[in-house]
ZABABA-404404 format. One line per 3 residues: for each residue x, y, z of C-alpha. Coordinates in steps of 0.2 Angstrom, whole numbers, padded with zeros to 4 digits. Example, Ala and Ser with C-alpha at 12.3 -4.5 7.8 and 13.67 -1.06 7.14 Angstrom:
% residues 2
0062 -0022 0039 | 0068 -0005 0036 $
This chain:
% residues 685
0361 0064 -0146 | 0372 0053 -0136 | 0364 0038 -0128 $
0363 0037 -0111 | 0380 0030 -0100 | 0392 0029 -0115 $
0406 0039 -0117 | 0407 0053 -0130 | 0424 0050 -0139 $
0440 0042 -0134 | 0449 0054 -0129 | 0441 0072 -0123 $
0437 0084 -0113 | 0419 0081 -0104 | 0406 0092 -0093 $
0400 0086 -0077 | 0395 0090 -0060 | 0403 0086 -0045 $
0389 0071 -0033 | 0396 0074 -0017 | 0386 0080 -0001 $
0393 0096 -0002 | 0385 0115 -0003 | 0397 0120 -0019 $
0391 0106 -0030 | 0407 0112 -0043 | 0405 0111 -0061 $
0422 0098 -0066 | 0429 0095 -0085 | 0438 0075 -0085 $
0451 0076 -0097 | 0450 0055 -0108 | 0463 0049 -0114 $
0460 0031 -0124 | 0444 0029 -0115 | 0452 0033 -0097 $
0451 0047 -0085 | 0467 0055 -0081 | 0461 0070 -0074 $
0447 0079 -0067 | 0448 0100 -0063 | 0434 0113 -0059 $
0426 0119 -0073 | 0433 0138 -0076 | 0419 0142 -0087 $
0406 0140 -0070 | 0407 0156 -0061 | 0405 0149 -0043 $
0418 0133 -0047 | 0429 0144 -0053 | 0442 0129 -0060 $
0444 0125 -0041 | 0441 0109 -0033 | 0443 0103 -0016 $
0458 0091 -0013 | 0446 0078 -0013 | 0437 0078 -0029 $
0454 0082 -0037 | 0458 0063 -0033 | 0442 0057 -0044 $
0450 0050 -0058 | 0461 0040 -0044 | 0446 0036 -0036 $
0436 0028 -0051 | 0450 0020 -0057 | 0455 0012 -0040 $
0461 -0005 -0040 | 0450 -0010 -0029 | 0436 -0005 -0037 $
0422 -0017 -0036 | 0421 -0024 -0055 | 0406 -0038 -0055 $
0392 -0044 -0045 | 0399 -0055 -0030 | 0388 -0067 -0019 $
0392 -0070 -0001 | 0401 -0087 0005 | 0407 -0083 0021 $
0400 -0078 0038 | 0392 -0059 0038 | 0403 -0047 0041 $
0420 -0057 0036 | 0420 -0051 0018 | 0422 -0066 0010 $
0413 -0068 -0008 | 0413 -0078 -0025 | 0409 -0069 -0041 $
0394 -0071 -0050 | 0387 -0066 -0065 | 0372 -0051 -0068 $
0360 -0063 -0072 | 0360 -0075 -0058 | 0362 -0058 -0046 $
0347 -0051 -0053 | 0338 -0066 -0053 | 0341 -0071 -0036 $
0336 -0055 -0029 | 0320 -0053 -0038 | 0314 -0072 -0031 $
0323 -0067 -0014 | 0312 -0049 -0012 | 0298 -0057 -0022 $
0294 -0069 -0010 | 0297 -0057 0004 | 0283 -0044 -0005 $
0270 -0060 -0006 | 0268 -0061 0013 | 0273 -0041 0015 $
0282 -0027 0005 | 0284 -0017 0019 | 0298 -0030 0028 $
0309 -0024 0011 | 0317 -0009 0015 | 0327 0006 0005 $
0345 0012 0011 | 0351 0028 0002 | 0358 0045 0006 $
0370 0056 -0003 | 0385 0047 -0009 | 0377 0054 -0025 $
0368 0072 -0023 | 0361 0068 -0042 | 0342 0067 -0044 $
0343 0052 -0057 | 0358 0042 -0049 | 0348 0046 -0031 $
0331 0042 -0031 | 0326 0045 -0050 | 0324 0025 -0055 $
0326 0016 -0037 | 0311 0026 -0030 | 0300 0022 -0044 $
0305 0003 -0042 | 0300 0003 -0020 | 0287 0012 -0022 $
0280 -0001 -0037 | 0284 -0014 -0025 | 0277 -0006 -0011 $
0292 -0006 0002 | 0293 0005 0016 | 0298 0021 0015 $
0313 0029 0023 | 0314 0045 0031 | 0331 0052 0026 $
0335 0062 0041 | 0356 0057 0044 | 0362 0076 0039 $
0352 0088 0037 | 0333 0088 0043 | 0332 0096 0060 $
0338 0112 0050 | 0328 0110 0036 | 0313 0108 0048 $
0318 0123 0058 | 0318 0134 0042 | 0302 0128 0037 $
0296 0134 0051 | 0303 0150 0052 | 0307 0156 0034 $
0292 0148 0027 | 0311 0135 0017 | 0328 0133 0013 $
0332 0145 0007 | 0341 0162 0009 | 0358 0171 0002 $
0364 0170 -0015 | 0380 0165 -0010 | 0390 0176 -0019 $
0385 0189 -0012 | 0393 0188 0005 | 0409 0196 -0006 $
0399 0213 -0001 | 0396 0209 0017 | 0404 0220 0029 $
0400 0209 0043 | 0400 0188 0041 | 0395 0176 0053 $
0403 0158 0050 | 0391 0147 0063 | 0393 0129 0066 $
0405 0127 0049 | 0423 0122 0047 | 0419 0131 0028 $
0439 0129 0024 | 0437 0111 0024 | 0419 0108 0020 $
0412 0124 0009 | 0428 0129 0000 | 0422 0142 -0013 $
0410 0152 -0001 | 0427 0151 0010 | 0434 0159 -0007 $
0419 0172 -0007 | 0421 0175 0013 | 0440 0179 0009 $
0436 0191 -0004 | 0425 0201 0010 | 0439 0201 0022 $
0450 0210 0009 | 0437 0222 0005 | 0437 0226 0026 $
0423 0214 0030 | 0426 0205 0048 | 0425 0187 0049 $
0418 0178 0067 | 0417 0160 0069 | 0406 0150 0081 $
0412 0133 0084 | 0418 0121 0097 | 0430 0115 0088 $
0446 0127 0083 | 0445 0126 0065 | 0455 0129 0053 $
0441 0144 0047 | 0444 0148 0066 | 0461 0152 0060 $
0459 0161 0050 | 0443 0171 0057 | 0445 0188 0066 $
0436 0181 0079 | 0431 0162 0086 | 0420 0159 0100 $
0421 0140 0107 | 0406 0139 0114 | 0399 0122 0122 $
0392 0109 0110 | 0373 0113 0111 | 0371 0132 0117 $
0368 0140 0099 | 0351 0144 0104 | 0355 0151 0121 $
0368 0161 0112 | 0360 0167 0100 | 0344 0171 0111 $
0358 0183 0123 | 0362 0191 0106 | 0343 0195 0102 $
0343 0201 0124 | 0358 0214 0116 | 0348 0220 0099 $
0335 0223 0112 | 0341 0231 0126 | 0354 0241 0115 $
0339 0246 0101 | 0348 0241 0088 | 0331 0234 0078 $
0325 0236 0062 | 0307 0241 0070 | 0299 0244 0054 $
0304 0229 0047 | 0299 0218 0063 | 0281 0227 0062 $
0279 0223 0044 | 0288 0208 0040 | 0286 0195 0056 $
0276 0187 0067 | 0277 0182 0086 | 0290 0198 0090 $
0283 0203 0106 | 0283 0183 0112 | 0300 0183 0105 $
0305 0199 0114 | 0298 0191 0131 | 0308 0176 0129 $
0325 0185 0125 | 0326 0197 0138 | 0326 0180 0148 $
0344 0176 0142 | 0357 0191 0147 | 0374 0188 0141 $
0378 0185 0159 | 0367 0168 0156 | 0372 0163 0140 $
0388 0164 0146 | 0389 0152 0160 | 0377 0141 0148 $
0389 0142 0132 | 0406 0143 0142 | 0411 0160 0136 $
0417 0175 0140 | 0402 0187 0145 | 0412 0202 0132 $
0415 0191 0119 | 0394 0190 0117 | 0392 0208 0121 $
0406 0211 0105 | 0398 0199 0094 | 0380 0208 0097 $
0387 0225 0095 | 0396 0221 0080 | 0380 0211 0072 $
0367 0225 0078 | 0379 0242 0071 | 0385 0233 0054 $
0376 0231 0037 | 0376 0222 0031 | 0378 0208 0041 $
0377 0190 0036 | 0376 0173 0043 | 0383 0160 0035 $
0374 0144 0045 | 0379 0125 0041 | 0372 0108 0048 $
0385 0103 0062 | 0376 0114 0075 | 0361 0105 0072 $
0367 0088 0076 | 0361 0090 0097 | 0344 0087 0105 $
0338 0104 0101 | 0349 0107 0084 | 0328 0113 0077 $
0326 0126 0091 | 0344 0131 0088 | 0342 0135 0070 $
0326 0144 0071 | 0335 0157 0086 | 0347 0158 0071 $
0338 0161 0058 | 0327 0176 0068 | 0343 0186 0069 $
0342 0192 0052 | 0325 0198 0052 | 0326 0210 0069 $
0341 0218 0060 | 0332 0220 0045 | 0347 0211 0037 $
0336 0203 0024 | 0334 0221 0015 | 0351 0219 0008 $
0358 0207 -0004 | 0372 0202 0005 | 0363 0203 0023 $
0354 0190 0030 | 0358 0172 0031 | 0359 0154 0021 $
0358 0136 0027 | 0353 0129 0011 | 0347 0134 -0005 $
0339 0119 -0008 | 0321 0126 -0010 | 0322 0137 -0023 $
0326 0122 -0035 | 0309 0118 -0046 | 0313 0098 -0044 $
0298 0089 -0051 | 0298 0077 -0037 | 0282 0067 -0042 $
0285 0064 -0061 | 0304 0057 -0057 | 0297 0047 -0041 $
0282 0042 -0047 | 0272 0040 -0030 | 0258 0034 -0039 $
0264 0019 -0042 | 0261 0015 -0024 | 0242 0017 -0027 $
0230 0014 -0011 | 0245 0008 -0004 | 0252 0017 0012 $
0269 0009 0019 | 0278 0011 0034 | 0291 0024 0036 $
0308 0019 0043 | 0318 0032 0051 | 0337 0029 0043 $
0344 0037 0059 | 0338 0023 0069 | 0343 0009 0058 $
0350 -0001 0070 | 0335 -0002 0082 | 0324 -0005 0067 $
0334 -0019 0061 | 0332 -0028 0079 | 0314 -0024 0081 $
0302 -0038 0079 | 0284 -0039 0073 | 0273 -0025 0083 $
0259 -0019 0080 | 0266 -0001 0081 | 0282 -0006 0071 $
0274 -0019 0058 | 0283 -0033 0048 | 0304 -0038 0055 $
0313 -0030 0043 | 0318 -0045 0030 | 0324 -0036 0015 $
0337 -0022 0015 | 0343 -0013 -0003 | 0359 0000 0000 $
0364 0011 -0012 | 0372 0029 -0011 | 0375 0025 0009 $
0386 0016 0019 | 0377 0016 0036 | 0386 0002 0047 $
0400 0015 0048 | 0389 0031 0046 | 0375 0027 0055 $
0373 0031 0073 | 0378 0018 0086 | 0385 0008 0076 $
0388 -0007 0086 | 0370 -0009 0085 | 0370 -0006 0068 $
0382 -0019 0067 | 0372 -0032 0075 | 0358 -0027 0064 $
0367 -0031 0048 | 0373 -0048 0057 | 0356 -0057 0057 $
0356 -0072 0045 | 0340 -0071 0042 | 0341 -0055 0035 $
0342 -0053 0015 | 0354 -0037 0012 | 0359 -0032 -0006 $
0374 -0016 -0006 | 0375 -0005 -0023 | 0394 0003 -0020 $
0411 0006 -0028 | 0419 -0003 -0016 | 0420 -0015 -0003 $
0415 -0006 0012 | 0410 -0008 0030 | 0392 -0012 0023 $
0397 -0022 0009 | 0404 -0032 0021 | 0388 -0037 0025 $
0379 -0040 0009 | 0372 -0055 0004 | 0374 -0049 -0012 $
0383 -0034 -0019 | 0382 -0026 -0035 | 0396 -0016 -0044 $
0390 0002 -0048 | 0395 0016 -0058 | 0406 0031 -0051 $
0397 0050 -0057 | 0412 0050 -0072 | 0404 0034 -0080 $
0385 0038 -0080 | 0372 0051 -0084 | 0364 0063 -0070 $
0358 0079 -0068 | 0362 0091 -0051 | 0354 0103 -0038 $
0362 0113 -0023 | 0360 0117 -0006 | 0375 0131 -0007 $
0370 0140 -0024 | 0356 0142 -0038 | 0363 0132 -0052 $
0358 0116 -0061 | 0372 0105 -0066 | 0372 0093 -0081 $
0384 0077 -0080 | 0388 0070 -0095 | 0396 0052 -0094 $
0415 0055 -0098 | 0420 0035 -0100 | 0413 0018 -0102 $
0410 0007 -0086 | 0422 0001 -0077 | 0422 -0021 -0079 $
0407 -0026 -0078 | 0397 -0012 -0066 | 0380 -0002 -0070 $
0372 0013 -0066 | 0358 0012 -0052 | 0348 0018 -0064 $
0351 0001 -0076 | 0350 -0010 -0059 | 0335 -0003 -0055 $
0327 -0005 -0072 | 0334 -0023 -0073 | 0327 -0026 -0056 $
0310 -0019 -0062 | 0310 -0032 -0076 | 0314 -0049 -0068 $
0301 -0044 -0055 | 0290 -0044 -0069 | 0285 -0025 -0068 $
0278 -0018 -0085 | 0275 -0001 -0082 | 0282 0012 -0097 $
0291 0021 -0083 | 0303 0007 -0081 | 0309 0010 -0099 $
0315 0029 -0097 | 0332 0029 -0101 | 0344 0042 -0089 $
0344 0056 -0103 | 0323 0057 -0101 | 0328 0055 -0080 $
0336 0072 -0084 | 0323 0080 -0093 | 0311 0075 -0081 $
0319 0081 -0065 | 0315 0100 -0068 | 0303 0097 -0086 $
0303 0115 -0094 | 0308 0123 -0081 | 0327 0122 -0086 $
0332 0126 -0103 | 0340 0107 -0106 | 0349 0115 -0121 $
0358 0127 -0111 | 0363 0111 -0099 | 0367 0101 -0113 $
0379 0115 -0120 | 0388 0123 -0106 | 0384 0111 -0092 $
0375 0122 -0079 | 0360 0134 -0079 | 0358 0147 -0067 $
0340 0148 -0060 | 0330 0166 -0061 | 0332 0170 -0043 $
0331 0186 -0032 | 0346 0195 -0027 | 0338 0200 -0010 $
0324 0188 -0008 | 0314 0194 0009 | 0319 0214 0005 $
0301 0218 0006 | 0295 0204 0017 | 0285 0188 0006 $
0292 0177 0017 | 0283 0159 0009 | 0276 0153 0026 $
0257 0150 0029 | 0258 0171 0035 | 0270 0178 0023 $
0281 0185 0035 | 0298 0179 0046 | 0288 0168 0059 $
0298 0170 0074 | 0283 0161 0083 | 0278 0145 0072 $
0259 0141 0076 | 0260 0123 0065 | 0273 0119 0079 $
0261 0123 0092 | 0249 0111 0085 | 0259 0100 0087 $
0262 0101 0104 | 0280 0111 0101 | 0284 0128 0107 $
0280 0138 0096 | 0294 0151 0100 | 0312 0147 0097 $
0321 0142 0115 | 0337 0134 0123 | 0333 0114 0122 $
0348 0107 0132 | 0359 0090 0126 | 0351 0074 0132 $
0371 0070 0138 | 0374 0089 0146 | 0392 0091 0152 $
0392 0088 0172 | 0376 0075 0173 | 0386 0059 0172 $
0401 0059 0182 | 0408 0042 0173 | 0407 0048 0155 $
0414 0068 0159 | 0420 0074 0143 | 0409 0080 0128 $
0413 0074 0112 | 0408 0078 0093 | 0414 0070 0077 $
0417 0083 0064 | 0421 0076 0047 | 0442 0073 0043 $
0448 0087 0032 | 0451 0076 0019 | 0433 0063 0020 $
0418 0067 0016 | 0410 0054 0027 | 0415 0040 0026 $
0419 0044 0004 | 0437 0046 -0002 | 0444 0036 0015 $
0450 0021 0003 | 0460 0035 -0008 | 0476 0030 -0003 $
0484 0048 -0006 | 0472 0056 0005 | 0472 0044 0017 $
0492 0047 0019 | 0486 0065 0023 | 0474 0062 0038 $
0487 0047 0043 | 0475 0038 0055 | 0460 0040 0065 $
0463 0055 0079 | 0455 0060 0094 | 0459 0082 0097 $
0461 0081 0117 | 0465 0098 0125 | 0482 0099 0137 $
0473 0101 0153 | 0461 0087 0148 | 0476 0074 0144 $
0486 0080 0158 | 0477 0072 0172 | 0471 0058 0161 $
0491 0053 0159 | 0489 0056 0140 | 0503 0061 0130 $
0501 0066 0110 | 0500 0051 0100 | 0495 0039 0115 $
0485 0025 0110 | 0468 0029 0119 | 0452 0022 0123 $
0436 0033 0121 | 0422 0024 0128 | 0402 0025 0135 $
0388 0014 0139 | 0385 0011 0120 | 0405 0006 0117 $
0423 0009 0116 | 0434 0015 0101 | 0452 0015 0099 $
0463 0029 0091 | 0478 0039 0094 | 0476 0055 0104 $
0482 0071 0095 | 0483 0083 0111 | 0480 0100 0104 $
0470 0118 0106 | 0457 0115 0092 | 0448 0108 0106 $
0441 0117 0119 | 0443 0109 0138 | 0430 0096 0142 $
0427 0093 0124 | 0437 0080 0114 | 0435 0080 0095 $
0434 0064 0087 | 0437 0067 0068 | 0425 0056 0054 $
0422 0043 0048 | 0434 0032 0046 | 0429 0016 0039 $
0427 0003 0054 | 0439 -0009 0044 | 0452 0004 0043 $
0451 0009 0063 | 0464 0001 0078 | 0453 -0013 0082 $
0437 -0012 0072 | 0429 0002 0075 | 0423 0020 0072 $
0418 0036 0082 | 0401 0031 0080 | 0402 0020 0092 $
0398 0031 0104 | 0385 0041 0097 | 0368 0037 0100 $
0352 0034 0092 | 0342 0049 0102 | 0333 0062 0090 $
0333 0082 0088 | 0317 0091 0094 | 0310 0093 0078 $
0315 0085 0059 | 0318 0065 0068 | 0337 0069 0065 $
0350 0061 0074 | 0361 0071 0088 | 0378 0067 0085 $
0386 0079 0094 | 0376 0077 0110 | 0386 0063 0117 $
0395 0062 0133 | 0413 0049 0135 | 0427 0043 0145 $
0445 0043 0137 | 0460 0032 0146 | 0478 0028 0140 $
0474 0010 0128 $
């Protein structure tokens, strides 16, 4: 067996799996050549990859080879924030942050906090050593909410999880709606499947703001206003109704809540949707027809439209369609968000929660990281944050509000260690940063939230100088803060075999590199919905008990367009083609692609602001003021400017990035934050 985090030869060709936050989660072959990666492909042999990669991924091997890749531990010598460090050696690093967080956990472990996200997607790399070492020490916990949990608590709540579609089966869908998703850019291979519908006749509508370049290439695109999804998709349920195109057998068997639901929708004509959403009445009446008279119909729903005040209530109005069109009875009817549930992931046994004992910390919502960081001692908040540990994450150019973030990051008496690749925003910040591994130098294994595999990723080359693995930091860590538990020995090959125990065959992982999970082609054909009443719950009572409506309903923006008369123009910040937040920005061959940092502005909006395309503008609020060129263009709709993400702070006109501008406001359920609910100003800079 090869030992975990070597390479296997000098030169081969070796199996692994894409760790981006991305639905596809490819399978990729690197191609060594004397212990070097010169290229990276999708792996042919992995039916959904299909040998194809994005443009970015296709840069790994630049990436990972990068000559600023971060190759030994660095301490901090200058002011926060200027980036000026000293090298240092591991064992000095190591031992400095164990007296640093040691001393902190004496008087609190709850002032330590954890950072991460999905700058990996792996379940080892992730959280499968680092959340065994927080929760021995007893830090708080974080509420990883920065993506994607307003949807995943509105599927809960209406499906019973995430789950949905098999994903390949859309390439037998007659009818496919592309909701809240530029899929060209940020879900390549179901745009792959999507296109083999259209040539077999299947029509293709896109619901965005923005014009895409899906909306291109769409039959159809309705621009509605950032926000409305639920207020269009309750006009659509007002059409199904009034029109009668139901599956009533299937409502009276498999759901719950229909005639509340039925009361509400006949609320929202198209009429009212439409002065709400800021489209053409017949556009809604099309789309209803079209999605009431075709099977099957599918919807294909991704997490921008979530990222508003009521992105929960929006997904659940989504997610009902399916069921009142009895959709769900074919394979390629219905709808998918995420996948993510139907992954047996043996949470416990790679965490180990037990470790916390009687222990029950705090939890720290990562969305509001910047007014954590500036709280003080409360009762209702606890300790002041002293310790902060980021890995996977780079949240002073990701995080919402980021000038607040900033100052966060800026107080001296705040002890910050960064894990990263590279010198980034946050890094910037450290006190001390440690030089990690990149997916092709290290061991991990891989869910999805776009299909059913597991994905194996074997280590194709050696570190690069002097980094490590989080997993070999976090071990490390465990030992000079003197913690003897036998789980602090598991070596990233166990990490592996843990995540899913038995219930993958490791063998077929280890030999092919992928696994595809036993699931149903059509999952809710016959109802058994997995919520607490077995059926599609268009009216949640667990939400009701919480003081929620239970139904699904139009929850309009905190910032609604109209309100303020300083700040008149809607922005959201969909990701650059060629990011994937703020990864791959300091790839130099894709950064020639996106050029610089752009804000789309429609003609008639720059018109009477006196902006010209390419004008230096400034975008600004109450919260801040960012500075980019404009790109005056029809991708975005009037009174809504577009400002593409994220570029590192570093890298923009004069230190900053979209966010900005956005705030630290929450979505109506899942403590997510909103985005795309943000109201600005734009002059000539």
């Amino acid at each position: 067996m090869t030992p975990p985090d070597k390479p296997l030869q000098s030169d081969a060709i070796v199996l692994g799996a894409c760790p981006h936050d991305c639905p596809d989660t490819c399978a990729l072959v690197t191609t060594v050549q004397d212990g070097r990666a010169v290229k990276v492909q999708g792996n042919p042999a992995h039916p959904l990859t299909d040998g194809v990669l994005c443009a970015k991924v296709a840069k790994y091997a630049e990436r990972t080879h990068h000559p600023d890749r971060l190759l030994q531990p660095l301490k901090r010598v200058g002011p926060k924030g200027s980036g000026q460090f000293a090298p240092i050696g591991w064992d000095e690093a190591l031992t400095t942050i164990a007296e640093r967080l040691g001393a902190i956990a004496a008087r609190d472990p709850q002032a330590i906090v954890p950072y991460s996200y999905a700058g990996t997607m792996g379940l080892v790399q992730g959280e499968g050593m680092a959340a065994r070492f927080f929760h021995r020490l007893g830090a708080s916990l974080l509420d990883r909410t920065i993506c994607a949990s307003a949807g995943a608590e509105a599927l809960t709540q209406t499906l019973g999880g995430k789950l949905g579609m098999r994903v390949q089966h859309f390439a037998e869908s007659q009818l496919i709606v592309i909701w809240g998703s530029n899929a060209i850019g940020s879900n390549l291979h179901f745009w792959r499947i999507a296109q083999e519908a259209k040539r077999r006749g299947a029509r293709l509508v896109c619901i965005d703001p923005r014009k895409s370049e899906t909306a291109d290439k769409c039959h159809e695109h309705l621009a509605l206003r950032p926000g409305t999804d639920a207020a269009l998709a309750l006009a659509l349920m007002h059409q199904l109704i009034t029109h009668d195109w139901l599956d009533h057998d299937y409502i009276a068997r498999h759901t719950l809540g229909w005639d509340a639901l039925r009361e509400r929708a006949l609320q929202w004509p198209p009429e009212r949707a439409a002065e709400v959403c800021g489209l053409p009445v017949q556009q809604i009446v099309d789309l209803a027809r079209a999605y009431g008279t075709t099977q099957p119909a599918a919807i294909r729903l991704n997490y921008g439209m979530q990222r508003v005040r009521g992105g929960g209530n929006a997904v659940r109005a989504v997610a009902c369609l399916p069921a009142l069109v009895g959709a769900w009875r074919h394979r390629a009817g219905g709808l998918l968000m995420s996948s993510s549930g139907e992954f047996p992931i043996q949470r416990a046994a790679l965490h180990r929660p037990d470790l916390l004992g009687e222990r029950r910390p705090r939890t720290i919502n990562m969305s509001t990281i910047g007014q954590a960081l500036l709280a003080d001692t409360s009762a209702d908040f606890g300790p002041q944050i002293e310790a902060l540990v980021v890995y996977n994450s780079n949240p002073v150019a990701v995080a919402p509000q980021s000038g607040e973030v900033v100052r966060g990051f800026a107080r001296e008496d705040l002890f910050t260690v960064v894990l990263e690749h590279f010198m980034t925003d946050t890094a910037d910040y450290a006190d001390i940063v440690l030089p990690a591994t990149t997916q092709l130098e290290h061991w991990d294994i891989h869910s999805s939230y776009g299909h059913t595999d597991v994905l194996l990723n074997r280590p194709a080359i050696a570190p690069v100088g002097d980094s490590r693995s989080n997993t070999d930091i976090f071990r490390a860590l465990a030992a000079h803060m003197g913690f003897t538990e036998p789980c602090f020995n598991d070596d990233d090959l166990t990490l592996c075999r843990t995540a899913f125990g038995d219930r993958v065959d490791f063998d077929t992982l280890l030999t092919q590199g992928f696994a595809h999970l036993d699931v149903p082609d059509a999952p809710f054909a016959d109802g058994g919905f997995p919520t607490p009443s077995g059926r599609c719950e268009f009216f949640s009572q667990r939400l009701a008990d919480q003081g929620q409506d239970g139904l699904p309903d139009h929850v309009p923006n905190y910032e609604l367009a109209g309100s303020d008369s300083r700040y008149p123009l809607a922005m959201i910040s969909p990701p650059a083609r060629n990011f994937l937040n703020s990864t791959f920005v300091n790839v130099q061959s894709l950064r020639d692609i996106e050029g610089e940092p752009l804000l789309e502005i429609h003609p008639d909006d720059a018109s009477v602001r006196g902006i010209a395309d390419q004008t230096l503008v400034r975008v600004f609020n109450d919260r801040g003021s960012y500075h980019c060129a404009a790109h005056v263009s029809r991708r975005a709709r009037p009174g809504v400017v577009n400002g593409l993400g994220i570029w590192w702070r570093k890298l923009g006109v004069r230190g900053t990035n979209v966010n900005e501008l956005t705030s630290q406001q929450l979505t109506d359920m899942g403590r997510a934050p909103v985005f795309y609910d943000c109201l600005v100003q734009v002059e000539p800079a």
